[in-house]
N, CA, C and O atoms as CSV, one atom per row, in Angstrom:
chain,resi,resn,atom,element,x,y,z
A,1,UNK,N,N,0.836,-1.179,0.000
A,1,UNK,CA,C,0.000,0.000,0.000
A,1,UNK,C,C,0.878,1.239,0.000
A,1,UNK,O,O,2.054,1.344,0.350
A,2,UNK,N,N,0.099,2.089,-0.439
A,2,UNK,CA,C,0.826,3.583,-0.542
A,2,UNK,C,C,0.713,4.062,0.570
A,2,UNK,O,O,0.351,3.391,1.536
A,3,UNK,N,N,1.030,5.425,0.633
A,3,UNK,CA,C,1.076,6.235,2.069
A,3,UNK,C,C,-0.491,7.179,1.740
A,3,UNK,O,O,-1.016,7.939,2.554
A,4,UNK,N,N,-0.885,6.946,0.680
A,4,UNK,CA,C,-2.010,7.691,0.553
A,4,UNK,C,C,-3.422,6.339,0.304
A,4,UNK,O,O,-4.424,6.854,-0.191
A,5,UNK,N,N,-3.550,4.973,0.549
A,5,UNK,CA,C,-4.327,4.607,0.259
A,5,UNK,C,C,-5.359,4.569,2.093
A,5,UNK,O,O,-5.013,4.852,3.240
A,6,UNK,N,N,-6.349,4.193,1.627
A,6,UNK,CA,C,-7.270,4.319,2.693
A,6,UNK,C,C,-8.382,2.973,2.800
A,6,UNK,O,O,-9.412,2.817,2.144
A,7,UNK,N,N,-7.754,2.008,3.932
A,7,UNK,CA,C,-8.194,1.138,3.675
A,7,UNK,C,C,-9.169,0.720,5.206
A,7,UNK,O,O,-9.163,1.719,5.925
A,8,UNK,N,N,-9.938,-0.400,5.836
A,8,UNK,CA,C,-10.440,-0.067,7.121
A,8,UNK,C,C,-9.924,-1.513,7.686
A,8,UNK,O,O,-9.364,-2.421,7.071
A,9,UNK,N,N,-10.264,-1.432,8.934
A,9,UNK,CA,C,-10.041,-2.700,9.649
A,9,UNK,C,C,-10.767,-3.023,10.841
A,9,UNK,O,O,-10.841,-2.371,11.882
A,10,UNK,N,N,-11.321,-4.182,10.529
A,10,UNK,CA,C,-12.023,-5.192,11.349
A,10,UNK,C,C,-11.560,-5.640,12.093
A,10,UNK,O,O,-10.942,-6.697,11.971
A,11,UNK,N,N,-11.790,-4.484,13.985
A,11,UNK,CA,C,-11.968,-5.750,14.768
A,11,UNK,C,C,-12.529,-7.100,14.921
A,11,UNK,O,O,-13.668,-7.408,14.569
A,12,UNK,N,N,-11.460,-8.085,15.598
A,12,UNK,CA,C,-12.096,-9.541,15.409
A,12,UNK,C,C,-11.927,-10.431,16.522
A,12,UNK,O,O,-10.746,-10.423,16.868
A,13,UNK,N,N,-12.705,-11.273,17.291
A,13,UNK,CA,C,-12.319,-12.086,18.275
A,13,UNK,C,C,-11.779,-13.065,17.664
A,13,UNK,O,O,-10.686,-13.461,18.070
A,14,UNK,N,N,-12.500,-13.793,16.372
A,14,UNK,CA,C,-11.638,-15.016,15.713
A,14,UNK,C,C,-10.863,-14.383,14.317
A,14,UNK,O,O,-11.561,-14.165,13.327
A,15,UNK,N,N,-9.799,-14.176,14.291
A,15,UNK,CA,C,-9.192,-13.606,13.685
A,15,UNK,C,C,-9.173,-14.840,11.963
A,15,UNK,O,O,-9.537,-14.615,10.809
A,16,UNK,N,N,-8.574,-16.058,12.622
A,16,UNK,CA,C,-8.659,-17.196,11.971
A,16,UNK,C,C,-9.999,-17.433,10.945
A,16,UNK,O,O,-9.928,-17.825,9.780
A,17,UNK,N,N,-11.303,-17.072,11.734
A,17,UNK,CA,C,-12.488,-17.424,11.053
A,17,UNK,C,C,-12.785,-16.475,10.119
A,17,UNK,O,O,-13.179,-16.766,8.990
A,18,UNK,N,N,-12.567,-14.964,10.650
A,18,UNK,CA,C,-12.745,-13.841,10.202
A,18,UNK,C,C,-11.869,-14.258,8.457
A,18,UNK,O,O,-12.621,-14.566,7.533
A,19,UNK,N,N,-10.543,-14.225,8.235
A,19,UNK,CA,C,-10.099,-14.199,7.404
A,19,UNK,C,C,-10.881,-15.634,6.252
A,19,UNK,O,O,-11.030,-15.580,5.031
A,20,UNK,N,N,-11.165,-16.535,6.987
A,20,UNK,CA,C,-11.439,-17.650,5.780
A,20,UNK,C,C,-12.981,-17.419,5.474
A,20,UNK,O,O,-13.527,-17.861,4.463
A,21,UNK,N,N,-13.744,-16.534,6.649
A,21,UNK,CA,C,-14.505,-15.990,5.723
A,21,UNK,C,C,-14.470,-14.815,4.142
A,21,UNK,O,O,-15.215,-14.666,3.173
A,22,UNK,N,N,-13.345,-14.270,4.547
A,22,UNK,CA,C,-13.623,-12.941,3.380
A,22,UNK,C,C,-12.547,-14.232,2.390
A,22,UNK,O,O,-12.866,-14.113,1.207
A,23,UNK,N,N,-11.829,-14.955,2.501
A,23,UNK,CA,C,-10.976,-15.575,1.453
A,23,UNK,C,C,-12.061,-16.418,0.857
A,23,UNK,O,O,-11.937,-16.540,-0.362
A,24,UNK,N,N,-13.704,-17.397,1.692
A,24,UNK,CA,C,-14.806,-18.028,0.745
A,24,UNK,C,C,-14.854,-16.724,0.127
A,24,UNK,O,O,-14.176,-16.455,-0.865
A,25,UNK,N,N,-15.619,-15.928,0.673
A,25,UNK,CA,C,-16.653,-15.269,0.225
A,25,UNK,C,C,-16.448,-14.188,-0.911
A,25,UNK,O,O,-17.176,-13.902,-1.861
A,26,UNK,N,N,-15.488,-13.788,-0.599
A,26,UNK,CA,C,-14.632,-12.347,-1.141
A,26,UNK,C,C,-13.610,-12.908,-2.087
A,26,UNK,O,O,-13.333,-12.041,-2.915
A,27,UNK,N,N,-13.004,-13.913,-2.269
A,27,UNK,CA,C,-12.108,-14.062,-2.976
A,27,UNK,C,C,-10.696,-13.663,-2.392
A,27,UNK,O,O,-9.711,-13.714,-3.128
A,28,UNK,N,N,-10.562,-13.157,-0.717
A,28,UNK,CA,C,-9.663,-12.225,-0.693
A,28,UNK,C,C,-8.117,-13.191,-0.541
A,28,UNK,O,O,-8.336,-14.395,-0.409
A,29,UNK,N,N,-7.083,-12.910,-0.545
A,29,UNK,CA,C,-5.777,-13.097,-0.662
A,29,UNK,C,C,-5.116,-11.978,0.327
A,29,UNK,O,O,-5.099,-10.748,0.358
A,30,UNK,N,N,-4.520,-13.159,1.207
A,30,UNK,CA,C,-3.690,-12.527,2.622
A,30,UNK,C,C,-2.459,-11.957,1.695
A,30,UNK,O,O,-1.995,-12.583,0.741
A,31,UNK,N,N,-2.060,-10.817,2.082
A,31,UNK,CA,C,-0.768,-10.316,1.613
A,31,UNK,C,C,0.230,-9.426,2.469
A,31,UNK,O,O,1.168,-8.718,2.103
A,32,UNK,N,N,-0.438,-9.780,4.117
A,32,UNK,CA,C,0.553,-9.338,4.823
A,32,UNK,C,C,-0.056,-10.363,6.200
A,32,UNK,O,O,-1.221,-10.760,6.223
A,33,UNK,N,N,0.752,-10.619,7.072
A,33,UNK,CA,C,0.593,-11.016,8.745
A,33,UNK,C,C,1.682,-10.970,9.666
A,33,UNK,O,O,2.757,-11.568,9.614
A,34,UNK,N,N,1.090,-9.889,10.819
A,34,UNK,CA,C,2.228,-9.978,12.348
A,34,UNK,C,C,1.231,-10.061,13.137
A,34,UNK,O,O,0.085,-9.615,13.185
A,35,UNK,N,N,2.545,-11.366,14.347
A,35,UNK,CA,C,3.298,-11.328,13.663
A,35,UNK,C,C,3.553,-12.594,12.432
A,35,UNK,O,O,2.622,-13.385,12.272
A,36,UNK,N,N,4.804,-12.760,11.590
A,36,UNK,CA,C,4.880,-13.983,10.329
A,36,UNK,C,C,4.471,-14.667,10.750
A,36,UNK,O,O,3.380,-15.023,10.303
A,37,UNK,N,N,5.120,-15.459,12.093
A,37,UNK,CA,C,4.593,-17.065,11.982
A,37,UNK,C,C,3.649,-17.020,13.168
A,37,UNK,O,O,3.320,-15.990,13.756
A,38,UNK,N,N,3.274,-18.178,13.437
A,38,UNK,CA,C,1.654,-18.329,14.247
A,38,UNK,C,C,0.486,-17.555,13.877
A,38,UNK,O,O,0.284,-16.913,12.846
A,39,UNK,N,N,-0.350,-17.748,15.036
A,39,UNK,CA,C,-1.270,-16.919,14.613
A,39,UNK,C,C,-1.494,-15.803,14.728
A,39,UNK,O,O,-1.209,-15.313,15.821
A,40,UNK,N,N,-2.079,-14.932,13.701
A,40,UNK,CA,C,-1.859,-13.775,13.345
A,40,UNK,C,C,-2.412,-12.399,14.851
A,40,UNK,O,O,-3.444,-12.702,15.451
A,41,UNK,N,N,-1.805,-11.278,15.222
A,41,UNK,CA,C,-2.795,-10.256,15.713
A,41,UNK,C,C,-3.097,-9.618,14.807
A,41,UNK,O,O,-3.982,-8.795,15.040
A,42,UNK,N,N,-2.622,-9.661,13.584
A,42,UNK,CA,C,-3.310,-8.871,12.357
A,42,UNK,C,C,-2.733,-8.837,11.140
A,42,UNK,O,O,-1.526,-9.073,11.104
A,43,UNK,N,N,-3.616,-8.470,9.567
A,43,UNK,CA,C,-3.349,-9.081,8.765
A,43,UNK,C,C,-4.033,-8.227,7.947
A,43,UNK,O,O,-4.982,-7.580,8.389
A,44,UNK,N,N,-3.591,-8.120,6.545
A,44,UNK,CA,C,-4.573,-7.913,5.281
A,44,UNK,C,C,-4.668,-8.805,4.348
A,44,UNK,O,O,-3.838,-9.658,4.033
A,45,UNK,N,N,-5.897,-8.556,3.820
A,45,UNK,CA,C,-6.193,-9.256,2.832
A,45,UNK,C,C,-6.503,-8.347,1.219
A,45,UNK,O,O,-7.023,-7.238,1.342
A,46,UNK,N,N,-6.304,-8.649,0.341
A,46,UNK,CA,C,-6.566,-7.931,-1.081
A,46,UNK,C,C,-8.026,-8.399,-1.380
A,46,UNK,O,O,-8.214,-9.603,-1.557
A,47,UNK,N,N,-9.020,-7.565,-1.445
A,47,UNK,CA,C,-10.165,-7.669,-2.310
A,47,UNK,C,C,-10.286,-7.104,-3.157
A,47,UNK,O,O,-10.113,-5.885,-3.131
A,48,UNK,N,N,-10.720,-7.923,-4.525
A,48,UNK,CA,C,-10.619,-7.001,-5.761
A,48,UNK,C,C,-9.363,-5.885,-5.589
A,48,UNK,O,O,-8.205,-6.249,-5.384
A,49,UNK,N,N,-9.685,-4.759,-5.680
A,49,UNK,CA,C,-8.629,-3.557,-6.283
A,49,UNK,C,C,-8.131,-3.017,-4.686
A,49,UNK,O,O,-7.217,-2.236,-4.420
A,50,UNK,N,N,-9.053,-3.710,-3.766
A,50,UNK,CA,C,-9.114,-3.055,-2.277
A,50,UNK,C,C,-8.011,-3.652,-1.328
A,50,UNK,O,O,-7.292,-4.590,-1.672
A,51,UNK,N,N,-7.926,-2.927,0.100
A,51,UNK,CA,C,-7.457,-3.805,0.841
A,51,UNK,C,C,-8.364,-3.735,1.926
A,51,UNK,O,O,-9.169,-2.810,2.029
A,52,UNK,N,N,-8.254,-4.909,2.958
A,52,UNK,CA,C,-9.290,-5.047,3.947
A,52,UNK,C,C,-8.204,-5.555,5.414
A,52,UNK,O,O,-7.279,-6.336,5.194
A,53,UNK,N,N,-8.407,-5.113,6.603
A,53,UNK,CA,C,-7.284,-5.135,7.492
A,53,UNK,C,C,-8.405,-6.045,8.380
A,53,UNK,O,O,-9.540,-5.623,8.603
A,54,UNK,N,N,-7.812,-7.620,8.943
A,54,UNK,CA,C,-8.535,-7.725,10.254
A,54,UNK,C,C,-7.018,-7.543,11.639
A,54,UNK,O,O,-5.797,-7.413,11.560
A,55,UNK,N,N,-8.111,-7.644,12.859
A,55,UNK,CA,C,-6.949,-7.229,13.575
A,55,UNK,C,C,-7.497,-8.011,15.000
A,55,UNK,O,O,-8.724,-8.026,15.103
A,56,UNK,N,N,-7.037,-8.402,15.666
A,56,UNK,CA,C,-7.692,-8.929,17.173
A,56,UNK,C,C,-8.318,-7.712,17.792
A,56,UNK,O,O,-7.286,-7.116,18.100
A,57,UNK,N,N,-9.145,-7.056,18.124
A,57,UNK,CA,C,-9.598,-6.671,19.018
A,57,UNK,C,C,-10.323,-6.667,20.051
A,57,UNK,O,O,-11.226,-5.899,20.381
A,58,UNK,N,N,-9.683,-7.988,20.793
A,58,UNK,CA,C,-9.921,-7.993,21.904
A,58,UNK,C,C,-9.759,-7.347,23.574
A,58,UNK,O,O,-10.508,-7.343,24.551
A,59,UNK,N,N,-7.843,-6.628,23.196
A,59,UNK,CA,C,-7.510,-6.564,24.056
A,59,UNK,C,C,-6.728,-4.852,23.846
A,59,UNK,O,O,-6.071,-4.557,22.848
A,60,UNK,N,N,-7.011,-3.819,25.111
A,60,UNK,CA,C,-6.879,-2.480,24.931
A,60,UNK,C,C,-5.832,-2.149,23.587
A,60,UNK,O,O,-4.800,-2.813,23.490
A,61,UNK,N,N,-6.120,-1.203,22.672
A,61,UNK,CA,C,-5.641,-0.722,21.847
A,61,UNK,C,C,-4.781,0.028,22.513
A,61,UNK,O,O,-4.802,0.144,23.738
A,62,UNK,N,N,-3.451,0.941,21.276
A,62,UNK,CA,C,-2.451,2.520,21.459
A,62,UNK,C,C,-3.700,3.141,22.515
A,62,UNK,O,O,-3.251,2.907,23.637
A,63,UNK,N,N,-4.641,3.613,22.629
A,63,UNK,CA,C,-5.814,4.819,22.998
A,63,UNK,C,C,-6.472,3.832,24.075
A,63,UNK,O,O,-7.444,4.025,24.805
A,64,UNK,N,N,-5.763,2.882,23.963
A,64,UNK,CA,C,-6.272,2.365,25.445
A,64,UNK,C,C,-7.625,1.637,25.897
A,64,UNK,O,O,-7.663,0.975,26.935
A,65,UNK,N,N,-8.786,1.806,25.016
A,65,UNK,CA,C,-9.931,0.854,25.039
A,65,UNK,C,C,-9.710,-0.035,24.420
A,65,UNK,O,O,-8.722,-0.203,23.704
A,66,UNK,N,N,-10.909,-0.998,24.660
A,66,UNK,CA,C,-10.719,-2.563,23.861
A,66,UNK,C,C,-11.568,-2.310,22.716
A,66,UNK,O,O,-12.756,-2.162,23.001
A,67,UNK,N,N,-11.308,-2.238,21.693
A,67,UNK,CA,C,-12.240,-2.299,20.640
A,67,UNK,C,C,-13.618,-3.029,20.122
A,67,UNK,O,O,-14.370,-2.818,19.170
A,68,UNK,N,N,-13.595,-3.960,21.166
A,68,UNK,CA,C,-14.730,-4.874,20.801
A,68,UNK,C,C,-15.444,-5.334,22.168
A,68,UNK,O,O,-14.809,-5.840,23.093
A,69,UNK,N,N,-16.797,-5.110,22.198
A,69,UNK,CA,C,-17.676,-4.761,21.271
A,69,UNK,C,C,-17.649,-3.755,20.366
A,69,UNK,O,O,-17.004,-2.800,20.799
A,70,UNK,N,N,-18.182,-3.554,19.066
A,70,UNK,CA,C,-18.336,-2.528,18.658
A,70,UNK,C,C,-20.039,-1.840,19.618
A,70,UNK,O,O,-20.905,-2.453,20.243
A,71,UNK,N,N,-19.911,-0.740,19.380
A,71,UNK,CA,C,-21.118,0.176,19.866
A,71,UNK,C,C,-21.692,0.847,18.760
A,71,UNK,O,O,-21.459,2.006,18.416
A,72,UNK,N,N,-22.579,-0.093,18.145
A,72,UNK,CA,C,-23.706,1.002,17.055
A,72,UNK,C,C,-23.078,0.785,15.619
A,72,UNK,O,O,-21.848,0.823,15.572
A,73,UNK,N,N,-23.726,0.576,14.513
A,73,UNK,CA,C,-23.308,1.341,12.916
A,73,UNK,C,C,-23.029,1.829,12.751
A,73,UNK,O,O,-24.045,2.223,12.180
A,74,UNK,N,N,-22.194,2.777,12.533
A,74,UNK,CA,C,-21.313,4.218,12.280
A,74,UNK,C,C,-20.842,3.809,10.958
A,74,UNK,O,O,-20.360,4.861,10.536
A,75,UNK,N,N,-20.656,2.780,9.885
A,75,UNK,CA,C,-19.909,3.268,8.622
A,75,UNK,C,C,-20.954,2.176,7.935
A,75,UNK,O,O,-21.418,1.302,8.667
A,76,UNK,N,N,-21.325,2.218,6.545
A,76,UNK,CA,C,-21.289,1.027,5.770
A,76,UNK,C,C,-19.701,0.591,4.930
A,76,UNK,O,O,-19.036,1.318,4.191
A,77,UNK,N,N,-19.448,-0.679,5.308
A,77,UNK,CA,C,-18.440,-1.206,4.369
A,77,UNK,C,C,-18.738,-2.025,3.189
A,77,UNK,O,O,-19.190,-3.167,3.281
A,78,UNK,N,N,-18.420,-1.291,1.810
A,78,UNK,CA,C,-19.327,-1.315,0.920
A,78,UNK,C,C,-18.547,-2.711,0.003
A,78,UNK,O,O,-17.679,-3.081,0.794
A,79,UNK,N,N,-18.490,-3.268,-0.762
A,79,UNK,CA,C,-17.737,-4.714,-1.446
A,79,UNK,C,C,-18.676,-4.815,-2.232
A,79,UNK,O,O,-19.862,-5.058,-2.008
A,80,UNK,N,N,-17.967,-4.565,-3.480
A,80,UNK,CA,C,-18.570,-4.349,-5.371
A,80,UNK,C,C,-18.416,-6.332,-5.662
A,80,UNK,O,O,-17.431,-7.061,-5.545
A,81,UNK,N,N,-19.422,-6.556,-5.941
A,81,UNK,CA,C,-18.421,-7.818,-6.309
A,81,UNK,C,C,-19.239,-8.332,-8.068
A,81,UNK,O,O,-20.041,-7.504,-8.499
A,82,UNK,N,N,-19.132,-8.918,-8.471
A,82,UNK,CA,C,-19.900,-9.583,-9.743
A,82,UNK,C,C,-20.335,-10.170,-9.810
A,82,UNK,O,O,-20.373,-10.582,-10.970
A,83,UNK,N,N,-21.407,-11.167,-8.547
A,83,UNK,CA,C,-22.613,-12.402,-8.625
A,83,UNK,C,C,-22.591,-11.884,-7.286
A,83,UNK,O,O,-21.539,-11.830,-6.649
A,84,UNK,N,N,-23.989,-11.396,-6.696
A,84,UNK,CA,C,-23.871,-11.175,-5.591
A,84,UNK,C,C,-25.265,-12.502,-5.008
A,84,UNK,O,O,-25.373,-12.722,-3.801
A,85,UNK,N,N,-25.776,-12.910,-5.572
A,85,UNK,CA,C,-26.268,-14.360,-5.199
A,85,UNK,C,C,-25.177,-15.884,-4.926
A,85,UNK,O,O,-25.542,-16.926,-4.382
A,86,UNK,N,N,-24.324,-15.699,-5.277
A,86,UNK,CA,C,-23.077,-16.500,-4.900
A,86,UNK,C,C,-22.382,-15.949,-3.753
A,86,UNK,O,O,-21.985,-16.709,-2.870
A,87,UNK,N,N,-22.164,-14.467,-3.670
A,87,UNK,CA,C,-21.546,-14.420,-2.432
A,87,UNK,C,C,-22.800,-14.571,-0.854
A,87,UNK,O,O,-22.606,-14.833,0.333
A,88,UNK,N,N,-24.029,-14.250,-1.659
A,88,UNK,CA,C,-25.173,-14.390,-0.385
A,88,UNK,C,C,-25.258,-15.706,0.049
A,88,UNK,O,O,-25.620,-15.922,1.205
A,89,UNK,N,N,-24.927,-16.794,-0.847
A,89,UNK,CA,C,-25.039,-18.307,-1.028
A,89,UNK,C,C,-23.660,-18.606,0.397
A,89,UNK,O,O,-23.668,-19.046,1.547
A,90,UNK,N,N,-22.801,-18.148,-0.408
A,90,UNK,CA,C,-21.462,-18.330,0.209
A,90,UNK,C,C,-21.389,-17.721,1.766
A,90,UNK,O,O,-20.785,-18.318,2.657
A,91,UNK,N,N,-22.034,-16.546,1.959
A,91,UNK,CA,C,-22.021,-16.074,3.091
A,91,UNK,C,C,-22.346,-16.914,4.573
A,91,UNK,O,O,-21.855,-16.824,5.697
A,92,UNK,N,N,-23.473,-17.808,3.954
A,92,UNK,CA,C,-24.553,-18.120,4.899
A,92,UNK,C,C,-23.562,-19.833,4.959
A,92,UNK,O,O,-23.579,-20.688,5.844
A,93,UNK,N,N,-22.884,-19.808,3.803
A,93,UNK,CA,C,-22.040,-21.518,4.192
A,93,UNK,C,C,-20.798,-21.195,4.833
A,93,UNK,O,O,-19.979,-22.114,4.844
A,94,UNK,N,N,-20.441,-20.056,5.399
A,94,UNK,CA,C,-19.111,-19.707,5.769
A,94,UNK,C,C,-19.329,-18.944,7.088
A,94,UNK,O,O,-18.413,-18.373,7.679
A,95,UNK,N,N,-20.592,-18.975,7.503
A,95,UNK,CA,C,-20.458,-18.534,9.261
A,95,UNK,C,C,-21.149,-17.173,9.207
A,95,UNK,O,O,-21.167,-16.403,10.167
A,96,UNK,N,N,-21.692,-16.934,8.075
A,96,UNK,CA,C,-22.047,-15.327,8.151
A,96,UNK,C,C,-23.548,-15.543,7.933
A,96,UNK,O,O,-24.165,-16.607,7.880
A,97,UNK,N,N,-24.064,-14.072,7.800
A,97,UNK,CA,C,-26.019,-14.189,7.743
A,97,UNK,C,C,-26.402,-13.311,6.852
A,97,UNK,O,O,-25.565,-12.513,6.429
A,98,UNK,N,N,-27.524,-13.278,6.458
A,98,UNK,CA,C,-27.790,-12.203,5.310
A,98,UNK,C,C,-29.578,-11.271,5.733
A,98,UNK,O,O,-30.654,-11.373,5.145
A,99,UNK,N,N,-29.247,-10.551,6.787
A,99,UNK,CA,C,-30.050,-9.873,7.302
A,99,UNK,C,C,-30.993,-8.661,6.056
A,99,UNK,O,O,-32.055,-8.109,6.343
A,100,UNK,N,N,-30.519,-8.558,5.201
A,100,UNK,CA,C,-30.846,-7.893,3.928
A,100,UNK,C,C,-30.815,-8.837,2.564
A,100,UNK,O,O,-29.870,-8.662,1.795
A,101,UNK,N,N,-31.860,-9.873,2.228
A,101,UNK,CA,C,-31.216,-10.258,0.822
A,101,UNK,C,C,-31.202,-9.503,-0.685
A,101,UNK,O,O,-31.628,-8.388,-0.987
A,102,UNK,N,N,-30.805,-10.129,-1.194
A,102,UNK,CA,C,-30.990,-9.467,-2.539
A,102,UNK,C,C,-31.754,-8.551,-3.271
A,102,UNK,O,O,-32.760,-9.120,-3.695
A,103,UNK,N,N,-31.700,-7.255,-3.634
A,103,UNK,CA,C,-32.767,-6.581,-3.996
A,103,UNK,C,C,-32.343,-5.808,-5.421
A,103,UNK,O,O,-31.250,-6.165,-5.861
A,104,UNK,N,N,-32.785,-5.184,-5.903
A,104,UNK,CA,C,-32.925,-4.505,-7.279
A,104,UNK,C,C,-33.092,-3.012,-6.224
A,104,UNK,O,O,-33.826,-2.802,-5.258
A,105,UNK,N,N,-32.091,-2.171,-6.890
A,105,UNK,CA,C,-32.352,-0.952,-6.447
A,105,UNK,C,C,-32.838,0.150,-7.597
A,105,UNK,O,O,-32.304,-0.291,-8.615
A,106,UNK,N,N,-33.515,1.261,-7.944
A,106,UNK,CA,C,-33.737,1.766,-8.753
A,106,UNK,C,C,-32.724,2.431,-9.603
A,106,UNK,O,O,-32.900,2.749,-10.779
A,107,UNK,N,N,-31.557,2.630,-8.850
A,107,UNK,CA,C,-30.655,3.163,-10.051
A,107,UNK,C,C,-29.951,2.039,-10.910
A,107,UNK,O,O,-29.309,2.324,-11.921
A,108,UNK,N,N,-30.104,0.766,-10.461
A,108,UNK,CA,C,-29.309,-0.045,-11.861
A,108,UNK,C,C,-28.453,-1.132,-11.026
A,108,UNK,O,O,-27.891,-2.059,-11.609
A,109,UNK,N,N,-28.369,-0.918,-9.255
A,109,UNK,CA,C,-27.776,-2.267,-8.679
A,109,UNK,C,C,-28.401,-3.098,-8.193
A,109,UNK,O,O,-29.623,-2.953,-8.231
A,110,UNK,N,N,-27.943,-4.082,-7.658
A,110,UNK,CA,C,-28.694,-5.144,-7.029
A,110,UNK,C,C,-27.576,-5.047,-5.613
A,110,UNK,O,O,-26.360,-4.856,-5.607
A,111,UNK,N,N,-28.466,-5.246,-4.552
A,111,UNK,CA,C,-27.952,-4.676,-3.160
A,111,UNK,C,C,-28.519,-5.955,-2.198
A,111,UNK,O,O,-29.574,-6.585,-2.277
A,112,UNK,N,N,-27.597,-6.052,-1.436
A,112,UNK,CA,C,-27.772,-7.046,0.476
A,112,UNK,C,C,-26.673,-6.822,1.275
A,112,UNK,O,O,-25.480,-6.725,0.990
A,113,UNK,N,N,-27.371,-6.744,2.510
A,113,UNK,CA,C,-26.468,-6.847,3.569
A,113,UNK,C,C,-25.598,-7.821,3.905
A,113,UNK,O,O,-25.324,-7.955,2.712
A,114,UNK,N,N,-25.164,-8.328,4.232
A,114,UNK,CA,C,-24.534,-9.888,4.969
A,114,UNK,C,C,-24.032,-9.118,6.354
A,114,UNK,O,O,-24.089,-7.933,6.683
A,115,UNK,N,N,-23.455,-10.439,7.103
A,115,UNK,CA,C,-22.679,-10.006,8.626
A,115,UNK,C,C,-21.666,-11.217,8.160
A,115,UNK,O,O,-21.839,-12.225,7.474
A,116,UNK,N,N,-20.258,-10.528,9.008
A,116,UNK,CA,C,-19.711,-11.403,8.612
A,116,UNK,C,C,-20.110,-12.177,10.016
A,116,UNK,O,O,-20.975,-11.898,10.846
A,117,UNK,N,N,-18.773,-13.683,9.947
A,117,UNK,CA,C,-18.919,-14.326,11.713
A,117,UNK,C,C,-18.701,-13.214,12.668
A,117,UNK,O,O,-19.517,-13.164,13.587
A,118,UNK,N,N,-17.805,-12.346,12.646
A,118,UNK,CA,C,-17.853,-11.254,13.845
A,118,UNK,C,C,-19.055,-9.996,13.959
A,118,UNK,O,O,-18.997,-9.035,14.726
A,119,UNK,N,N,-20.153,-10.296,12.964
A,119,UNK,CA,C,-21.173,-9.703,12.700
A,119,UNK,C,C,-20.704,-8.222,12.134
A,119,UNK,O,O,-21.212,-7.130,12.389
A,120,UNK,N,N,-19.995,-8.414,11.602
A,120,UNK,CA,C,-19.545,-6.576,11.042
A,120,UNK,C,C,-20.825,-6.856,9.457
A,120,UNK,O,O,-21.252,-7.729,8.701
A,121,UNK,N,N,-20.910,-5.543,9.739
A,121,UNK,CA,C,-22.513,-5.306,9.036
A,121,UNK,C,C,-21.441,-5.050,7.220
A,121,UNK,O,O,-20.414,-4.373,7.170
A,122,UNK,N,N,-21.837,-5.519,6.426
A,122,UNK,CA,C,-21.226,-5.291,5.156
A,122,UNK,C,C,-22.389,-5.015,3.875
A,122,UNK,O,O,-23.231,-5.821,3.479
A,123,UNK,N,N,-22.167,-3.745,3.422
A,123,UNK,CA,C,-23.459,-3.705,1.725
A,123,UNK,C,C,-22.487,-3.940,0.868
A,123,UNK,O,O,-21.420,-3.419,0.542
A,124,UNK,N,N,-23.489,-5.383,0.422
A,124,UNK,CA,C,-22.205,-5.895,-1.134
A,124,UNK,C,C,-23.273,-5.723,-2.118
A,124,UNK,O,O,-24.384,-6.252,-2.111
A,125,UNK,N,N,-22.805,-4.957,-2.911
A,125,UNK,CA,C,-23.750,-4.318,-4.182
A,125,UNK,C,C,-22.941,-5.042,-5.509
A,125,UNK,O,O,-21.905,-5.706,-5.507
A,126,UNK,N,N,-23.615,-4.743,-6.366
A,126,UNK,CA,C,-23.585,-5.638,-7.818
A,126,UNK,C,C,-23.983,-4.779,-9.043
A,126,UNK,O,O,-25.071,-4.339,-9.415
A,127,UNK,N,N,-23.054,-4.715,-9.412
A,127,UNK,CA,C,-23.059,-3.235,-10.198
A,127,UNK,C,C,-23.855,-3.177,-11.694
A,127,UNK,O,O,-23.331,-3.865,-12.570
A,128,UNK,N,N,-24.644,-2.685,-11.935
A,128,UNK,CA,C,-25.486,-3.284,-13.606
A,128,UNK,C,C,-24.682,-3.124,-14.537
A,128,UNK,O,O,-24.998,-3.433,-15.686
């Protein structure tokens, strides 16, 4: 990554599950972990053109709270993908739920929610 890209990261209690979900579902590809060997406190993965960071947050962060629970919706994390009935398929066989399914939106996408296993709320849209 550059010094100018802007990417987010998912607190996670199962760090392990977290990632082999977005690698079914997402297609994603680990391309960094510390630390190297064992298991990871944190990691990215490449989606499509993106990057996606999970991280343990279990235990007090730099700022000193624990990150997890999260408290409330505050962002949508949005994931373009190209069959979004395969990833809704995939979601629900890989530990995740689809609290929003599939819909036709009026400007030209097709839109659903999923959660992943750590329930992080995700809109994966499908571009016409």
């Amino acid at each position: 990554m550059s010094n100018r890209d802007v990417f987010p990261i998912i607190n996670c209690r199962d760090i392990l599950a977290a990632r082999e979900f977005y690698r079914a579902v997402f297609g994603g590809t680990q391309n960094y972990q510390f630390p190297e060997e064992g298991t990871p406190a944190f990691l990215t993965l490449k989606v499509g053109t993106g990057t996606i960071g999970l991280g343990v947050g279990t235990e007090p962060a730099m700022y000193g709270e624990t990150p997890l629970p999260a408290t409330g919706h505050a962002i949508d994390l949005c994931l373009y993908v190209d069959d979004l009935d395969a990833v809704v398929a995939a979601a629900g066989q890989h530990g995740g739920a689809v609290p929003v399914p599939p819909r036709d939106m009026p400007w030209g996408e097709r839109v659903a929610y999923v959660r992943d296993p750590e329930g992080t709320l995700l809109l994966v849209i499908q571009g016409s």
